[in-house]
C-alpha positions as CSV (number, residue, x, y, z in Angstrom):
1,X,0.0,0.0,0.0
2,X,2.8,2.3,0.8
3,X,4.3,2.3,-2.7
4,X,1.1,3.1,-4.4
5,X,1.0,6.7,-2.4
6,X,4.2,7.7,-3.9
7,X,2.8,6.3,-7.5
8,X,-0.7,7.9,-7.2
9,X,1.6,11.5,-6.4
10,X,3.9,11.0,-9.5
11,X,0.4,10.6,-11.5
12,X,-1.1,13.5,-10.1
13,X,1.8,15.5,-10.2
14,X,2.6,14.2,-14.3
15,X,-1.2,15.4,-14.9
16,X,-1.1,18.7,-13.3
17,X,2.0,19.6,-15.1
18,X,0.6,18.5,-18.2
19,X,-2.7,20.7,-17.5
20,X,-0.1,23.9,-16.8
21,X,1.1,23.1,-19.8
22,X,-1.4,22.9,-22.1
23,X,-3.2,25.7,-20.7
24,X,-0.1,28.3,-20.6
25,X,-0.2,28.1,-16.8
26,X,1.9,31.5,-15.9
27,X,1.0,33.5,-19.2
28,X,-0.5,36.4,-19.2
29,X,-3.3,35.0,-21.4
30,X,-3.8,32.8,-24.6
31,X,-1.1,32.3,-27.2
32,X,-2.8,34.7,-29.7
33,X,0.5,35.1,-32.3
34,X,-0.4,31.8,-34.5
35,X,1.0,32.4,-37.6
36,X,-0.3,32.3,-40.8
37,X,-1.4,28.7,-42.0
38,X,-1.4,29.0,-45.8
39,X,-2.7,25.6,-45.9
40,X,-5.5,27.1,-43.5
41,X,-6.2,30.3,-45.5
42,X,-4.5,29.9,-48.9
43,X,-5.1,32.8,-50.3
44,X,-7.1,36.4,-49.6
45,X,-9.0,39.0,-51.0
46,X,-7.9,41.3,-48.6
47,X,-4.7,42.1,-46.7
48,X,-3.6,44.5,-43.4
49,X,-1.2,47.0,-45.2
50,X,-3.8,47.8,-48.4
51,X,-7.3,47.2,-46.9
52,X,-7.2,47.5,-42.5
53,X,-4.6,49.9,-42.2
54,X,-6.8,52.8,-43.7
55,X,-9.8,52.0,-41.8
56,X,-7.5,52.1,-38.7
57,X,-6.4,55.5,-39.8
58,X,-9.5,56.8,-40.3
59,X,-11.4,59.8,-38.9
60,X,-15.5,59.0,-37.8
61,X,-15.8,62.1,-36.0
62,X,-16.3,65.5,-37.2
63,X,-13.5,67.2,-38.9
64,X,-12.4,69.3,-35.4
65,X,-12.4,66.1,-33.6
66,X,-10.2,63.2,-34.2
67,X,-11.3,59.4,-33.0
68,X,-9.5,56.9,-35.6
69,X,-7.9,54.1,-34.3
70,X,-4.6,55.3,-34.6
71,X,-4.8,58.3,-33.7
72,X,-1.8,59.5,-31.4
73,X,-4.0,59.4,-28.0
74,X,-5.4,56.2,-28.6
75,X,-4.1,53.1,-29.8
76,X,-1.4,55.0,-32.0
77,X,0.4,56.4,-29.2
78,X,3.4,55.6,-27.7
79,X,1.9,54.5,-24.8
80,X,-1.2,53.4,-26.6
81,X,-5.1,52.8,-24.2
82,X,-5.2,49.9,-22.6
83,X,-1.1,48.9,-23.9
84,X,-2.7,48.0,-26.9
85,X,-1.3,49.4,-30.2
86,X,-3.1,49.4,-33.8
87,X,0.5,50.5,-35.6
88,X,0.8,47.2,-36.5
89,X,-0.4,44.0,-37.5
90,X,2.1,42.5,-34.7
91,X,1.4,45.1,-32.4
92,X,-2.2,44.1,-32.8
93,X,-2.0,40.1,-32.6
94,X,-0.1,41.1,-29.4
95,X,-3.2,42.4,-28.0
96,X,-3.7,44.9,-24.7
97,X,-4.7,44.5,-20.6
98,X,-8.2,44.3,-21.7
99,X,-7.9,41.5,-24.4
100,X,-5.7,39.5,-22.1
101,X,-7.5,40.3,-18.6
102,X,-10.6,38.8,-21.0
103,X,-8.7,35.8,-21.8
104,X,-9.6,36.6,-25.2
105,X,-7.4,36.9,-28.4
106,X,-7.4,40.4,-30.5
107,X,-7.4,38.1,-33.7
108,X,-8.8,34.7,-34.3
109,X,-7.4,33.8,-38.1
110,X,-10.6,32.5,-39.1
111,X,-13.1,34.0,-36.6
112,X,-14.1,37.7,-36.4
113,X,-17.1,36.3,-33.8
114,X,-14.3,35.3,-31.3
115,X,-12.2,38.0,-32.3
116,X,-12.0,41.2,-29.6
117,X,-11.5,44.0,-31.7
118,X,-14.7,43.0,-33.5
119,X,-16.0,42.6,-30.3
120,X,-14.9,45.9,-29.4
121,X,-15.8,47.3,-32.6
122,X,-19.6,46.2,-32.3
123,X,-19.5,46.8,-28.8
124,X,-20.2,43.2,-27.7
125,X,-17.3,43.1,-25.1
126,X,-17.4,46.6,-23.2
127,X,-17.3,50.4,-24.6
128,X,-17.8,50.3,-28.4
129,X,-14.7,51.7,-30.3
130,X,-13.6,53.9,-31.6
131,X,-14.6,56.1,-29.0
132,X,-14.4,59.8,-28.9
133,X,-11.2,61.4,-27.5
134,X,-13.5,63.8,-25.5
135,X,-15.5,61.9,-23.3
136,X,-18.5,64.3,-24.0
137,X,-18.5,64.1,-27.3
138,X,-20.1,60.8,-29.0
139,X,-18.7,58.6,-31.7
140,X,-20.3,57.6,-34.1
141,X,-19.9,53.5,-34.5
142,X,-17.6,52.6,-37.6
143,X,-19.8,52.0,-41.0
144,X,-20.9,48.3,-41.3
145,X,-18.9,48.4,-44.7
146,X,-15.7,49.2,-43.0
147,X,-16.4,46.5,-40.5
148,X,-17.9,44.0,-42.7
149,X,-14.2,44.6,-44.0
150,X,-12.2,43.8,-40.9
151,X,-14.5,40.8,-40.7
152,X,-13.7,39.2,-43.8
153,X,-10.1,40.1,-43.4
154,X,-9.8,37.8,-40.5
155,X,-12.6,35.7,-42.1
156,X,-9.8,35.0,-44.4
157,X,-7.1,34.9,-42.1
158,X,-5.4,38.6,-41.7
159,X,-3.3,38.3,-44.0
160,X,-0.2,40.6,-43.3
């Protein structure tokens, strides 16, 4: 009986390093940077630098106001809301506090559903962005063409 103790520990212990494991136990979150499977996704209609990066750039507020993405007190700056910076498509698989407090990736290649910035960007997971740089002043949501867009981008796999 007394060498099954020490057997039944070994077990336990070989299972809940496995589970550690398997989960990222001491991450700060999921492993969101997957690279691209082309095997997955081969090929695109869309792609970050032609078709994401100027919806990220642009302005939905009034001309006096400025609320795009990357705007340099948002998620352009250098010390982007939230740590989480839209300057670039690694910037933004690396996700922010709120992505990763969520447990949630910024992109899933093949998902805008479980996605958080289209979360974000339909306001399914928190404040709806963009949101206005003054706090008294309202957005106005991002036109469903620009994120029906995004969606198919990483419908398609966000390619670079």
């Amino acid at each position: 009986m007394l060498t099954s103790r020490p057997l039944c520990l070994a077990a336990l212990l070989s299972a809940l390093g496995f589970a550690l494991i398997s989960c990222g136990g001491g991450s700060d979150g999921p492993n969101c940077d997957i690279p691209l499977d082309t095997n997955q996704f081969p090929s695109s209609t869309l792609s970050y630098a032609t078709h994401i990066v100027p919806i990220l750039e642009t302005n939905y507020c009034a001309a006096d106001k400025n609320c795009s993405c990357n705007n340099a007190v948002c998620h352009g700056a250098s010390t982007p809301e939230s740590s989480f910076s839209t300057k670039t498509l690694t910037d933004i698989f690396k996700g922010g506090e709120l992505s990763r407090s969520n447990g949630a990736c910024t992109i899933v290649r093949g998902d805008p559903d479980s996605s958080y910035m289209v979360q974000k960007l339909e306001g399914r997971s928190g404040e709806r962005m963009p949101s206005p740089v003054d706090p008294r002043d309202t957005a106005p949501a991002m036109p469903q063409n620009d994120l029906d867009t995004i969606r198919q981008w990483i419908s398609e796999g966000a390619y670079p």
